[in-house]
N, C-alpha and C positions, 0 to 999 in steps of 0.2 A: 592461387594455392601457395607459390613460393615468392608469391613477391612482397610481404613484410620481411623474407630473410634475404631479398634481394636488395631492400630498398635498404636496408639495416648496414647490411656490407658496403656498399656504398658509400650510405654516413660515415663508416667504421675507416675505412681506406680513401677516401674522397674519391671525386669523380673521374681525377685525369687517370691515376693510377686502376681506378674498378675499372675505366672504357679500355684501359691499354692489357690488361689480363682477361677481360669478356673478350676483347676482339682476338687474342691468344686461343680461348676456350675455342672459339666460334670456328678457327682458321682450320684448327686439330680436328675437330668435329667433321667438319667439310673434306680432311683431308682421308678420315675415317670410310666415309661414306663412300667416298672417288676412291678407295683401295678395296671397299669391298663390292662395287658396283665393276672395278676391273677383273677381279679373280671371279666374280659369278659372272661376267660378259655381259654387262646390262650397258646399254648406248648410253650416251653423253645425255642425251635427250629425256630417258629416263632418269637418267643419275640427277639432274637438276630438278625434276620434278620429289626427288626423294630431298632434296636441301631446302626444297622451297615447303615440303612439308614440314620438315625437322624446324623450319623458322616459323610457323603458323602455330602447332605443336607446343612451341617454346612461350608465344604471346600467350598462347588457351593458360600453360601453367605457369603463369605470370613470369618467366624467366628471364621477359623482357622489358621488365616492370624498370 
């Protein structure tokens, strides 16, 4: 779904610079998830199972095209 606009950005900004702002995106994301997995009291153990969905999630809508 999004990865001709993934794959575009990429071209647009080259590779080293798109890997070093996705793994920025990725880091915020994760760190999103672990702040709201603390304030609702969800274990460690759940909270990785929501990161490891949010990355599966991410390949389904090509974001990790």
């Amino acid at each position: 779904m999004f990865a001709p606009v993934v794959v575009l950005t990429r071209r647009l900004m080259g590779t080293p610079k798109f890997n070093k702002v996705r793994g920025q995106a990725i880091a915020l994301h994760s760190k999103v998830i672990t702040n709201f997995c603390n304030r609702v009291g969800i274990s460690s153990k759940e909270r990785q199972a929501f990161i490891r969905m949010a990355r599966d999630h991410g390949k389904t809508l090509g974001l990790l095209a």
